[in-house]
PDB file of the backbone (N, CA, C, O) and the ligand in Angstrom, with CONECT records:
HET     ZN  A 101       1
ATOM      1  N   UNK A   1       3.894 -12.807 -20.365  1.00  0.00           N
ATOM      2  CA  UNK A   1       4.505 -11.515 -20.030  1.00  0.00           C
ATOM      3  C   UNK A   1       6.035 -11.618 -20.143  1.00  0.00           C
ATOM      4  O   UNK A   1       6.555 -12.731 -20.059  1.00  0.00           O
ATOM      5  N   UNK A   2       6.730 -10.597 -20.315  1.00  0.00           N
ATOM      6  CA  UNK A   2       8.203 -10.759 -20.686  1.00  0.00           C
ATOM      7  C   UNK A   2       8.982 -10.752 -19.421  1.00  0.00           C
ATOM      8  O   UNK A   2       8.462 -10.147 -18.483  1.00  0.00           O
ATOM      9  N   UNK A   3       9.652 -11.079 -19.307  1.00  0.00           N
ATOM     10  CA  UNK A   3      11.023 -11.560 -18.330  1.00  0.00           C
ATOM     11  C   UNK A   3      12.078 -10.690 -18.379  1.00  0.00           C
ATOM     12  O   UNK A   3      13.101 -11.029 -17.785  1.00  0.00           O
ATOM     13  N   UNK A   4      12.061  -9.886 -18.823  1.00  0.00           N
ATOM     14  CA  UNK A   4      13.335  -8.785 -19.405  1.00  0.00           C
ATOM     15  C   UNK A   4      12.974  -7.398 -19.485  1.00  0.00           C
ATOM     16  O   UNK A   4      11.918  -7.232 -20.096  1.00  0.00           O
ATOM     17  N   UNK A   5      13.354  -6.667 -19.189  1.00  0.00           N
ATOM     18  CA  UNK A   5      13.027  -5.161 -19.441  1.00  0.00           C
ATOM     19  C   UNK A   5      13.512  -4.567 -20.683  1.00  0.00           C
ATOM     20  O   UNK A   5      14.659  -4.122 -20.735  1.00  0.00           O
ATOM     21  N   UNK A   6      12.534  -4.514 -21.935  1.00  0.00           N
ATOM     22  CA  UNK A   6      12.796  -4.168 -22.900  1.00  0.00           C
ATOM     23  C   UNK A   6      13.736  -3.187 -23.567  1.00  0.00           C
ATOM     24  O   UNK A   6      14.505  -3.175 -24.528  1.00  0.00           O
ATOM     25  N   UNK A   7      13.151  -2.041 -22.228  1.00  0.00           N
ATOM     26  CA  UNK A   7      14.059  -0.370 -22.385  1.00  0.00           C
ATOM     27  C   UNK A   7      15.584  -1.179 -22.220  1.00  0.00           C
ATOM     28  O   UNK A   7      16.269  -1.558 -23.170  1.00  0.00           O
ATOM     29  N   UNK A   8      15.900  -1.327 -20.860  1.00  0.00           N
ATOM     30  CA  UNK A   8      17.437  -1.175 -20.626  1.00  0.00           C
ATOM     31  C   UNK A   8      18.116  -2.670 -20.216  1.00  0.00           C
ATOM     32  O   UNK A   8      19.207  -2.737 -19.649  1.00  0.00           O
ATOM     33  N   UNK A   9      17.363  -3.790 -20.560  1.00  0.00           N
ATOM     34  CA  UNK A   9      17.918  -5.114 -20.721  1.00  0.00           C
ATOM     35  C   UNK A   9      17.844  -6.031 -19.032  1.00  0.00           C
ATOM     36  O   UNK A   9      17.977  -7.220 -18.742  1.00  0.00           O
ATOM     37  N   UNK A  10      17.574  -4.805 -18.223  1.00  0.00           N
ATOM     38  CA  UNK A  10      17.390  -5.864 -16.602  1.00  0.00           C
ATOM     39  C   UNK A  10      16.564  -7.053 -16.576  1.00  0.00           C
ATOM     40  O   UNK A  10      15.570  -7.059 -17.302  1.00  0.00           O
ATOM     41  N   UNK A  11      16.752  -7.797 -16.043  1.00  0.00           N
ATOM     42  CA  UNK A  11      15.782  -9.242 -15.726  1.00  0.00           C
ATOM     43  C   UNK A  11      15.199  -8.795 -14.538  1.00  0.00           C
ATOM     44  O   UNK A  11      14.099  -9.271 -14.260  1.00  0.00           O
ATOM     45  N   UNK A  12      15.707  -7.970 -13.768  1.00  0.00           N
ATOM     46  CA  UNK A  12      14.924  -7.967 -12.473  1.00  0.00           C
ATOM     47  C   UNK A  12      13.553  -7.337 -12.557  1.00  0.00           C
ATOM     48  O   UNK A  12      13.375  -6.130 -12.395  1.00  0.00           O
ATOM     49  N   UNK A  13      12.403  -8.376 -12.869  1.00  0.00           N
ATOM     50  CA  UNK A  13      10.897  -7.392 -13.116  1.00  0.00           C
ATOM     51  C   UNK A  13      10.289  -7.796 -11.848  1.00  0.00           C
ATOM     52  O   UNK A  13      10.530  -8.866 -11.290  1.00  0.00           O
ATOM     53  N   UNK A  14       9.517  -6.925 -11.434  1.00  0.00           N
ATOM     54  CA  UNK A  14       8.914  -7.092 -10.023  1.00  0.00           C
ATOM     55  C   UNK A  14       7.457  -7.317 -10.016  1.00  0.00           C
ATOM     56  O   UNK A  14       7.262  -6.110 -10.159  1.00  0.00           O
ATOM     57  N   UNK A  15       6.093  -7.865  -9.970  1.00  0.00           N
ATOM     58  CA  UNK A  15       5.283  -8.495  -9.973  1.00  0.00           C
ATOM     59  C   UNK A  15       4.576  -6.858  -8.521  1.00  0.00           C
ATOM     60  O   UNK A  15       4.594  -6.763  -7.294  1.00  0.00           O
ATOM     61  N   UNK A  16       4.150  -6.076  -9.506  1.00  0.00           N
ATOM     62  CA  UNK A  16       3.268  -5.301  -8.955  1.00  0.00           C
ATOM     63  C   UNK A  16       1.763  -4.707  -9.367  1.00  0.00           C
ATOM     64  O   UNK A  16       1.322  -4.922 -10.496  1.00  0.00           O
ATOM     65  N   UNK A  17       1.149  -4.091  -8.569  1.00  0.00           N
ATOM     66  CA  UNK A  17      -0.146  -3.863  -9.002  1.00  0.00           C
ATOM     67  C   UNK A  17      -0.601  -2.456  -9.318  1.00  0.00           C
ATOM     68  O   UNK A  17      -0.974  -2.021  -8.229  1.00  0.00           O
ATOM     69  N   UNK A  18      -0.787  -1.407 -10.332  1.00  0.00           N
ATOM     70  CA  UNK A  18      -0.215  -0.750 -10.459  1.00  0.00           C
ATOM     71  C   UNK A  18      -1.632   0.330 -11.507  1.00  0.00           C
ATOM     72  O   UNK A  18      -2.158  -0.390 -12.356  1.00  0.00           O
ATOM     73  N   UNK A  19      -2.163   1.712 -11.500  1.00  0.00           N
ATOM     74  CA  UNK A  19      -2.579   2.448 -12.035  1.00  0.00           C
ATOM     75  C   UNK A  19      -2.016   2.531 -13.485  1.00  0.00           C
ATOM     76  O   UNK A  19      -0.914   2.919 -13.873  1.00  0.00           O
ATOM     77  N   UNK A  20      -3.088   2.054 -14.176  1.00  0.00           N
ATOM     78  CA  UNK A  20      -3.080   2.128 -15.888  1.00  0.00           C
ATOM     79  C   UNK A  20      -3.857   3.252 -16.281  1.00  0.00           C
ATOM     80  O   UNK A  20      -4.962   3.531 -15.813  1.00  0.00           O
ATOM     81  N   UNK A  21      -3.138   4.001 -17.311  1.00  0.00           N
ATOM     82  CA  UNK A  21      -3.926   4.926 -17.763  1.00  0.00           C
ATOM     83  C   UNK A  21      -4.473   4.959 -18.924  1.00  0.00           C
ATOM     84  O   UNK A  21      -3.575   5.368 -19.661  1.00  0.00           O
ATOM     85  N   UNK A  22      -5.553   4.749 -19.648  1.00  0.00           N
ATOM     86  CA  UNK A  22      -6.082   4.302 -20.827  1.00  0.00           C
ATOM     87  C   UNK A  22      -6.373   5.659 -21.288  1.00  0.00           C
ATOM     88  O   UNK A  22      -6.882   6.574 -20.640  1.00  0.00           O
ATOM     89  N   UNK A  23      -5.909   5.653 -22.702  1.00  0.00           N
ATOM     90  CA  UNK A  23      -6.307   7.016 -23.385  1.00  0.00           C
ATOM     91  C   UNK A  23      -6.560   6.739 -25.071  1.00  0.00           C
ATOM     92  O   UNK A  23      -5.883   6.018 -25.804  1.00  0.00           O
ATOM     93  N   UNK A  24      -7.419   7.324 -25.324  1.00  0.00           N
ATOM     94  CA  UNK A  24      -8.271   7.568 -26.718  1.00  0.00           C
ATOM     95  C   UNK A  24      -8.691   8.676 -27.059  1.00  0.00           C
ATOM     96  O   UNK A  24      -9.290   9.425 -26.287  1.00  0.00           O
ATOM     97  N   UNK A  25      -8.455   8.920 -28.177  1.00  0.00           N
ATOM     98  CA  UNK A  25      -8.545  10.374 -28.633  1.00  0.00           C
ATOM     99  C   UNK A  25      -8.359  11.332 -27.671  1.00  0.00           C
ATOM    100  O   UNK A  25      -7.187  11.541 -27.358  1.00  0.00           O
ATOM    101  N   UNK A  26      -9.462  12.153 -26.962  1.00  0.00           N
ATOM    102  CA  UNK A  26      -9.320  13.135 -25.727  1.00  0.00           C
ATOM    103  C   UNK A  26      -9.794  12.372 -24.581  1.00  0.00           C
ATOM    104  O   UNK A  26      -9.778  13.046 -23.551  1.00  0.00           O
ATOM    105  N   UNK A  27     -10.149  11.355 -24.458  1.00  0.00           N
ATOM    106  CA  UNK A  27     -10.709  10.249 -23.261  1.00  0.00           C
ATOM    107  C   UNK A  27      -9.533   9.940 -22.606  1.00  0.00           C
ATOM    108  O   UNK A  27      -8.412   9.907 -23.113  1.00  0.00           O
ATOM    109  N   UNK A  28      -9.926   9.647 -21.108  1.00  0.00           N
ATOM    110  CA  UNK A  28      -8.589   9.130 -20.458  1.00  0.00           C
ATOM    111  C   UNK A  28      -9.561   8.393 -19.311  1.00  0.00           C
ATOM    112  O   UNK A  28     -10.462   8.960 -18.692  1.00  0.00           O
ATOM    113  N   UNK A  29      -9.155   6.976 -19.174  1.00  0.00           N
ATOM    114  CA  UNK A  29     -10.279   6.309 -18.111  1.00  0.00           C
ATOM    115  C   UNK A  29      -8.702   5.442 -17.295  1.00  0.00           C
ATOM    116  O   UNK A  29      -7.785   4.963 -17.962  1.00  0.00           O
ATOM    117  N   UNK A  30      -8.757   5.443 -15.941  1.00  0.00           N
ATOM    118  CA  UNK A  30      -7.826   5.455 -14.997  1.00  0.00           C
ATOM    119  C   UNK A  30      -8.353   3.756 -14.644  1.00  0.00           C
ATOM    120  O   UNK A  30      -9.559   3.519 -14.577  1.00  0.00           O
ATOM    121  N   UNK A  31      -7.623   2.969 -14.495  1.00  0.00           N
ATOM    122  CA  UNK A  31      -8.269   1.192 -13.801  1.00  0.00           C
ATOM    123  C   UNK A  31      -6.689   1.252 -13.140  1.00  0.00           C
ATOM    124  O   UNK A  31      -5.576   1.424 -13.637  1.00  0.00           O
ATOM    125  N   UNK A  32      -7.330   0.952 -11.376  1.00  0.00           N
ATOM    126  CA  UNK A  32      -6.412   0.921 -10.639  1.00  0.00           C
ATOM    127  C   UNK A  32      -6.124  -0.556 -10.382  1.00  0.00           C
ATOM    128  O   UNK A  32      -7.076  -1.336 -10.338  1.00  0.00           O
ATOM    129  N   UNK A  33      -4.696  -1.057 -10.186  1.00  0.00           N
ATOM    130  CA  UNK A  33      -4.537  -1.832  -9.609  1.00  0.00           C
ATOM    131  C   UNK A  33      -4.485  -3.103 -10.673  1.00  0.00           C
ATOM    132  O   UNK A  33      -4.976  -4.201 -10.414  1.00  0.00           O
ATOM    133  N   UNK A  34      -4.059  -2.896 -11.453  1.00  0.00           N
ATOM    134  CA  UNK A  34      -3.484  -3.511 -12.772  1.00  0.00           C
ATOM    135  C   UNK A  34      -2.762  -4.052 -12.489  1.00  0.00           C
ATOM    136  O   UNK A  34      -1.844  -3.361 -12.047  1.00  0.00           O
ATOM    137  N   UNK A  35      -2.421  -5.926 -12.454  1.00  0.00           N
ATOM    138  CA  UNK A  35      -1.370  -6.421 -12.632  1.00  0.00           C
ATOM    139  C   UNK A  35      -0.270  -6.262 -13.406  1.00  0.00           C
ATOM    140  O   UNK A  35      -0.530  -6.576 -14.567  1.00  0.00           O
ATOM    141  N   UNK A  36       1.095  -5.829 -13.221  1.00  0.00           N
ATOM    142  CA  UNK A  36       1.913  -5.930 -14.081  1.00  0.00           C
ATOM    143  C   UNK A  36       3.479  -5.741 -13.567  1.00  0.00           C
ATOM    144  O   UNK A  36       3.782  -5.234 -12.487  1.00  0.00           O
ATOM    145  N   UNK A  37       4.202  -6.133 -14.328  1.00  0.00           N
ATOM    146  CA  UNK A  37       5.390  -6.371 -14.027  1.00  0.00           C
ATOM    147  C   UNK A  37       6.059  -5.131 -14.137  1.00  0.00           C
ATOM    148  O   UNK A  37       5.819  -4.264 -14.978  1.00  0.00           O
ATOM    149  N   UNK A  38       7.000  -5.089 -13.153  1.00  0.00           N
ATOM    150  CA  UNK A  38       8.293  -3.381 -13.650  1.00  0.00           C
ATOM    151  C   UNK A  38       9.179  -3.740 -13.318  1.00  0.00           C
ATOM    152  O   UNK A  38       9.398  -4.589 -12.454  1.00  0.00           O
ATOM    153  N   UNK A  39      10.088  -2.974 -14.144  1.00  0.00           N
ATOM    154  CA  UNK A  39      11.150  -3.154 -14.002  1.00  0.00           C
ATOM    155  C   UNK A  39      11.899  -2.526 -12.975  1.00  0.00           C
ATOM    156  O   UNK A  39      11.913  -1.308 -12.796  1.00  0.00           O
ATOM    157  N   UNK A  40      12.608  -3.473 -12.209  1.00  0.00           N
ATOM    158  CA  UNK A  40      13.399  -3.347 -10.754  1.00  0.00           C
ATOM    159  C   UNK A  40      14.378  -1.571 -11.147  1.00  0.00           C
ATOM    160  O   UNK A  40      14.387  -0.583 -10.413  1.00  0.00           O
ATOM    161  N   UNK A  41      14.974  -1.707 -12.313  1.00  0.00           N
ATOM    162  CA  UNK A  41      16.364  -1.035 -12.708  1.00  0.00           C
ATOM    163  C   UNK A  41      15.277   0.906 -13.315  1.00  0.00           C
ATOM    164  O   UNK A  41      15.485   2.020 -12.834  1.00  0.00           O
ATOM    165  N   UNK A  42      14.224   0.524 -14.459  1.00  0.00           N
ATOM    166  CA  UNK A  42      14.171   1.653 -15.112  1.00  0.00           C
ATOM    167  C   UNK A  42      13.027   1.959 -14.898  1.00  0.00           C
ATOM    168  O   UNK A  42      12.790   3.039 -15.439  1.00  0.00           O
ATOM    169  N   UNK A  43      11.906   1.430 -14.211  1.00  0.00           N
ATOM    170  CA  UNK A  43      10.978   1.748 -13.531  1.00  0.00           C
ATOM    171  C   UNK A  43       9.381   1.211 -14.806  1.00  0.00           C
ATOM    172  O   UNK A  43       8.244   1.639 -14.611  1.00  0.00           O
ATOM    173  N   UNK A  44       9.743   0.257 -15.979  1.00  0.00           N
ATOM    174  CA  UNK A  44       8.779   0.617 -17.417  1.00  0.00           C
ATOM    175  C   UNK A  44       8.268  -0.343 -16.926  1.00  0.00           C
ATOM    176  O   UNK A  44       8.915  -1.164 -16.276  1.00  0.00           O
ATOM    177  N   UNK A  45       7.205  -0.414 -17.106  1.00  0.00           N
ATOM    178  CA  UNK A  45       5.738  -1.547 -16.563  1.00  0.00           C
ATOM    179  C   UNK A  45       5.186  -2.081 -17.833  1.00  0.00           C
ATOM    180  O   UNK A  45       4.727  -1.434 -18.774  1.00  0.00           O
ATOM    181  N   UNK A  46       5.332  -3.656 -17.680  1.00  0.00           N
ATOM    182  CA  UNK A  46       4.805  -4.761 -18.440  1.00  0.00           C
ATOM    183  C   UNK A  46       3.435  -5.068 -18.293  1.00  0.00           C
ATOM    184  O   UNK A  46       3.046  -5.115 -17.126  1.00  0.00           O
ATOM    185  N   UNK A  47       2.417  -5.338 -19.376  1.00  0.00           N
ATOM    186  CA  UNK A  47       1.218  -5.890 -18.732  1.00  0.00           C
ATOM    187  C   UNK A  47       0.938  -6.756 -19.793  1.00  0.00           C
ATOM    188  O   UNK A  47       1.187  -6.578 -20.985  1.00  0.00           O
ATOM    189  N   UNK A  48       0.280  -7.918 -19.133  1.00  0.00           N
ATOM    190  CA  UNK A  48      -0.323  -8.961 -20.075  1.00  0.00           C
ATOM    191  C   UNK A  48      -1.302  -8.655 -21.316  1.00  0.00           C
ATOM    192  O   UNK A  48      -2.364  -8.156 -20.942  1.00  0.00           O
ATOM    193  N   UNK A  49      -1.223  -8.786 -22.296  1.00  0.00           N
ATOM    194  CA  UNK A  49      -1.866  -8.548 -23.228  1.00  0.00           C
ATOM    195  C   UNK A  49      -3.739  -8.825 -23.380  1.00  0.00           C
ATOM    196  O   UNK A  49      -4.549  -8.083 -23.937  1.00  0.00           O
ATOM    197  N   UNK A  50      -3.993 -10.143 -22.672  1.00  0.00           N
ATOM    198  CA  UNK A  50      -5.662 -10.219 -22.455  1.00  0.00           C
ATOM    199  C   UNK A  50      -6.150  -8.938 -21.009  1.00  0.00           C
ATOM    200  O   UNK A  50      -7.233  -8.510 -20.610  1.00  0.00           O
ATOM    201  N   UNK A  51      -4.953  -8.741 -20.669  1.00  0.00           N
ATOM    202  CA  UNK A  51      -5.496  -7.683 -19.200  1.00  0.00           C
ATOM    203  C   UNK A  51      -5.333  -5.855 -20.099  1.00  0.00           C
ATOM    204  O   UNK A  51      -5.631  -4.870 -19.423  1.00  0.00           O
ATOM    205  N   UNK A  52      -4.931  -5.696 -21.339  1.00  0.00           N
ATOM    206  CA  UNK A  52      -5.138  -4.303 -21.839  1.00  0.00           C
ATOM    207  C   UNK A  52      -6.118  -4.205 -22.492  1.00  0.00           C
ATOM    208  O   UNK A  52      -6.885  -3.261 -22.678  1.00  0.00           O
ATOM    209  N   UNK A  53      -6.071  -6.224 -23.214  1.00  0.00           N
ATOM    210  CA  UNK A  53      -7.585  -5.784 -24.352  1.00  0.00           C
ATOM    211  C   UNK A  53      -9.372  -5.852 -23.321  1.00  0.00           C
ATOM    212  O   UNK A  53     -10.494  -5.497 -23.682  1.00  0.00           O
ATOM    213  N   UNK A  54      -8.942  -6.396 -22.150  1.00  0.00           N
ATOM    214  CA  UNK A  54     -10.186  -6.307 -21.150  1.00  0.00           C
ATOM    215  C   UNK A  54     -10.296  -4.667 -20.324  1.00  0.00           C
ATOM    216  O   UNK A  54     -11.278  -4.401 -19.631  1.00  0.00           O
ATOM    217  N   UNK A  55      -9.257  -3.761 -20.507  1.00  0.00           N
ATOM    218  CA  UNK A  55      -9.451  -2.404 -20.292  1.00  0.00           C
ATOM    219  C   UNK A  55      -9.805  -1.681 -21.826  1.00  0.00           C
ATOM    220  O   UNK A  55     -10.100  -0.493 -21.956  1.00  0.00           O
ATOM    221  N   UNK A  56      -9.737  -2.363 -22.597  1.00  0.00           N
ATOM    222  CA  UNK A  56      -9.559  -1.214 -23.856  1.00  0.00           C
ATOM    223  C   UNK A  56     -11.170  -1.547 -24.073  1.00  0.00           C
ATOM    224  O   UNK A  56     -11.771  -0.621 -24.617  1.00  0.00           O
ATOM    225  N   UNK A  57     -12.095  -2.883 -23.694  1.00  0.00           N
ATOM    226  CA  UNK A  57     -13.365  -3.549 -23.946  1.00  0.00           C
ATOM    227  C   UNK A  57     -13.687  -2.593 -22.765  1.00  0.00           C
ATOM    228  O   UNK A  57     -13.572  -1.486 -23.291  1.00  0.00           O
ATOM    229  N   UNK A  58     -14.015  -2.403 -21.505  1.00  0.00           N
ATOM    230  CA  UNK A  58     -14.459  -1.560 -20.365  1.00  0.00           C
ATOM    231  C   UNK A  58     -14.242  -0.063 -20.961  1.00  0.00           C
ATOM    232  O   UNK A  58     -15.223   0.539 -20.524  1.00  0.00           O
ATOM    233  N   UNK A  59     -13.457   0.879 -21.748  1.00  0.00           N
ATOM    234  CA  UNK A  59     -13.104   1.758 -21.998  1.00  0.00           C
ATOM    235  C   UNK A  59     -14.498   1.908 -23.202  1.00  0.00           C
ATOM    236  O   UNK A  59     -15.177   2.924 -23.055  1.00  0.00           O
ATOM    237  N   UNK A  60     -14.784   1.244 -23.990  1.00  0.00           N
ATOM    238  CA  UNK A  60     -15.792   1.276 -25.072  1.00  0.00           C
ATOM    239  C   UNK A  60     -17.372   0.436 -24.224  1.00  0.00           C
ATOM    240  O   UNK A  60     -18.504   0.509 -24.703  1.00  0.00           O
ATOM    241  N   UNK A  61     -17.095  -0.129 -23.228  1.00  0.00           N
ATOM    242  CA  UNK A  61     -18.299  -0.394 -22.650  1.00  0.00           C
ATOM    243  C   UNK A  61     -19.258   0.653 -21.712  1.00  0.00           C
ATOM    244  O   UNK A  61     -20.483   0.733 -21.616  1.00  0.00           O
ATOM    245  N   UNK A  62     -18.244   1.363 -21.110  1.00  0.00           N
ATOM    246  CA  UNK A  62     -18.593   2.804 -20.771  1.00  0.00           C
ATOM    247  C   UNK A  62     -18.471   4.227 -21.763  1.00  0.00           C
ATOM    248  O   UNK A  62     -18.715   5.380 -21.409  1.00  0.00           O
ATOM    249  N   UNK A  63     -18.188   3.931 -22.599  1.00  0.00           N
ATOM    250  CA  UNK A  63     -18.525   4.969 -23.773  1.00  0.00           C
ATOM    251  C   UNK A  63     -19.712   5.087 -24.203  1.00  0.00           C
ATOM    252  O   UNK A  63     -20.230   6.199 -24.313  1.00  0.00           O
ATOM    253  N   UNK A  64     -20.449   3.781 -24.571  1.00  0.00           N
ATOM    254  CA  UNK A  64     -21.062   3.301 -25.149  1.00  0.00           C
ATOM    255  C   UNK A  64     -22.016   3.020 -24.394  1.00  0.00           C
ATOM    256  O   UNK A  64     -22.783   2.160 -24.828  1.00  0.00           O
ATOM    257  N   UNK A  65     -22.375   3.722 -22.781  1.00  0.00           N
ATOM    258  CA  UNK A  65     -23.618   3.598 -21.860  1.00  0.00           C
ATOM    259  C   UNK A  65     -23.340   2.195 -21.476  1.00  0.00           C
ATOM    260  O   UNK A  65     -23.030   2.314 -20.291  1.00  0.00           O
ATOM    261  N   UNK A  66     -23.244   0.549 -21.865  1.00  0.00           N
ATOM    262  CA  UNK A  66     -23.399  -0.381 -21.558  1.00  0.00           C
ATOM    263  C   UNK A  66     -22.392  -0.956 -19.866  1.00  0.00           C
ATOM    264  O   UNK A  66     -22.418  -2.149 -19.566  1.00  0.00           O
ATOM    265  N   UNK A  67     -21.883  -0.292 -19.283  1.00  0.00           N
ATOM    266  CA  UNK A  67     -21.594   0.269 -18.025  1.00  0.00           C
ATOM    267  C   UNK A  67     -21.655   1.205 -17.355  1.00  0.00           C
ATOM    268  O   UNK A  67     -21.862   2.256 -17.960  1.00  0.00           O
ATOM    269  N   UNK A  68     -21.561   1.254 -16.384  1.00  0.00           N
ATOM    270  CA  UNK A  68     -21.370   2.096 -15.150  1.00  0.00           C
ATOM    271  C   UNK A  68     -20.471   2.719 -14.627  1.00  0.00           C
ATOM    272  O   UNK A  68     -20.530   2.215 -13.505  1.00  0.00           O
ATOM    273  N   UNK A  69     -19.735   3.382 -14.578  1.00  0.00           N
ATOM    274  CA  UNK A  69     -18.258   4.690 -14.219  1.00  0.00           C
ATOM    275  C   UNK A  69     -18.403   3.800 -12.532  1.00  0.00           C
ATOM    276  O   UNK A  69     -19.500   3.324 -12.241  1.00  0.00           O
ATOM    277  N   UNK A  70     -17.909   3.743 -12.120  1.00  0.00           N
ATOM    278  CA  UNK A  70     -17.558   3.700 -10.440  1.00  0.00           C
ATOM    279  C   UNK A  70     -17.285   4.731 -10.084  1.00  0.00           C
ATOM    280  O   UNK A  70     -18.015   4.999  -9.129  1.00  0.00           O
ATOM    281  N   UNK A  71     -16.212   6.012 -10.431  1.00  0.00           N
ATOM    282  CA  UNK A  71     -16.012   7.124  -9.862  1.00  0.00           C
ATOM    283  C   UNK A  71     -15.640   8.423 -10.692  1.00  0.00           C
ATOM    284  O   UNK A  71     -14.445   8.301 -10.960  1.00  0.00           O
ATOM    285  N   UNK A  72     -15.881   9.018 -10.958  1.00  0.00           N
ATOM    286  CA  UNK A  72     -15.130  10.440 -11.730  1.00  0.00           C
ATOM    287  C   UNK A  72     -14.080  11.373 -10.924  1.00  0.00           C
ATOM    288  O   UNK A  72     -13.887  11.751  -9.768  1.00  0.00           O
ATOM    289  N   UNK A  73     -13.612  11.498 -11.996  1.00  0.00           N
ATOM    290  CA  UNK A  73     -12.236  12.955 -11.299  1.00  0.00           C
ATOM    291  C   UNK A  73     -12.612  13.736 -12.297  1.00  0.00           C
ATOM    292  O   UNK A  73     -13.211  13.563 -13.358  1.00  0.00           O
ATOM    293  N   UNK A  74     -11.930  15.023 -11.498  1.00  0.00           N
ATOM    294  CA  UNK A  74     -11.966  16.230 -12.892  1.00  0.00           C
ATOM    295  C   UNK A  74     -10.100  16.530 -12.753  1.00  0.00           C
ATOM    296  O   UNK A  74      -9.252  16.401 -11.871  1.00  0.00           O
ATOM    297  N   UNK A  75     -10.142  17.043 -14.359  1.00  0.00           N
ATOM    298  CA  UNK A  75      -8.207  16.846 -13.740  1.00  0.00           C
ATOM    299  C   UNK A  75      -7.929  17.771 -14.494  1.00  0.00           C
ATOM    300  O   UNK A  75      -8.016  17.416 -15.669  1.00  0.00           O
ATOM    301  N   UNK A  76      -7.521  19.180 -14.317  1.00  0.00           N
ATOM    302  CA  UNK A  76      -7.100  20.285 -14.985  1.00  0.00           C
ATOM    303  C   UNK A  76      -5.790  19.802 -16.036  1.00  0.00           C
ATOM    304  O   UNK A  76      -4.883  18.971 -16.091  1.00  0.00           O
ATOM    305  N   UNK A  77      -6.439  21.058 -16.892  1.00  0.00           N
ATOM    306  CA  UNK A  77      -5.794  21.095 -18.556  1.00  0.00           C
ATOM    307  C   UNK A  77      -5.057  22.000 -17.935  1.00  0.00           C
ATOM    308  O   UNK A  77      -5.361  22.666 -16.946  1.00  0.00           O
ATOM    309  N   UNK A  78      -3.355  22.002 -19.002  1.00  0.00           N
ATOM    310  CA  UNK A  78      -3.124  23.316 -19.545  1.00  0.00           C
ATOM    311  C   UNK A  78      -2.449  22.921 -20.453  1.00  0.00           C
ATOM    312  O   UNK A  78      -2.306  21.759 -20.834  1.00  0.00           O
ATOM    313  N   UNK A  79      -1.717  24.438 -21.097  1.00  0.00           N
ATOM    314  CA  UNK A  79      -0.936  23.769 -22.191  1.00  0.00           C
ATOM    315  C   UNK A  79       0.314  24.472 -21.728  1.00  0.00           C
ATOM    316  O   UNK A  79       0.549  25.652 -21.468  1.00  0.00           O
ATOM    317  N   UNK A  80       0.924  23.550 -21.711  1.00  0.00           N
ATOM    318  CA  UNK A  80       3.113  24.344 -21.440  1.00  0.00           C
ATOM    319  C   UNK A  80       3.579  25.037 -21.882  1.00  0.00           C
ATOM    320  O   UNK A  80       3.878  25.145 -23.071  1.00  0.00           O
ATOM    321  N   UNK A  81       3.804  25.839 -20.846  1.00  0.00           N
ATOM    322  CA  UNK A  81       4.948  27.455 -21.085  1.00  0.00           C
ATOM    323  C   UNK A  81       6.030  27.579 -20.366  1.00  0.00           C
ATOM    324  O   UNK A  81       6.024  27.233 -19.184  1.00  0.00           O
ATOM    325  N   UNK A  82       6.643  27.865 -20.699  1.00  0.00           N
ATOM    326  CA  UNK A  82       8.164  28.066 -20.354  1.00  0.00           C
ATOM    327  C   UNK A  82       8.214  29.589 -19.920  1.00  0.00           C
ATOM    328  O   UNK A  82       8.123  30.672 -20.498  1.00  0.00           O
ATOM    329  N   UNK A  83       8.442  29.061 -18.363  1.00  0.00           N
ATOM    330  CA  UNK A  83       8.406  30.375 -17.442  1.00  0.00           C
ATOM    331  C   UNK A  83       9.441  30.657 -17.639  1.00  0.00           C
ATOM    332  O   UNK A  83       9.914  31.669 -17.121  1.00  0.00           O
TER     333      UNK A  83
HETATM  334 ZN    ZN A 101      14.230  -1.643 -17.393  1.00  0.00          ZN2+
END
């Protein structure tokens, strides 16, 4: 994992656990509590590379029936207008 905050150059990354949001085409599957690093200064979150490709494998394992959902949300659409 990187040591540096890519966006704005801080070293200070903080070792937190943190809501990932996985999205594919119109799919969006939520895994809470994701290890990953942020940055102290700009707030951009690092994550280990075997810990996205083991959400992106769970994301097609529940597509694909061969898991189980733990929980559903429903989460309203819209599309943006400028009041
Ligand atoms: Zn930063």
């Amino acid at each position: 994992m990187k040591d540096k905050s890519v966006f704005c150059g801080n070293k200070n990354l903080e070792q937190k656990y943190v809501q990932y949001i996985y999205k594919h085409d119109s799919k969006f599957m939520i895994v809470n509590d994701v290890p990953s690093k942020v940055c102290a200064f700009c707030g951009e979150q690092y994550f280990e590379g075997k810990d996205l490709e083991n959400i992106e494998k769970l994301f097609f394992d529940i597509i694909n029936n061969r898991k189980q959902v733990n929980k559903k949300i429903e989460v309203p659409v819209f599309d943006f207008e400028v009041c």
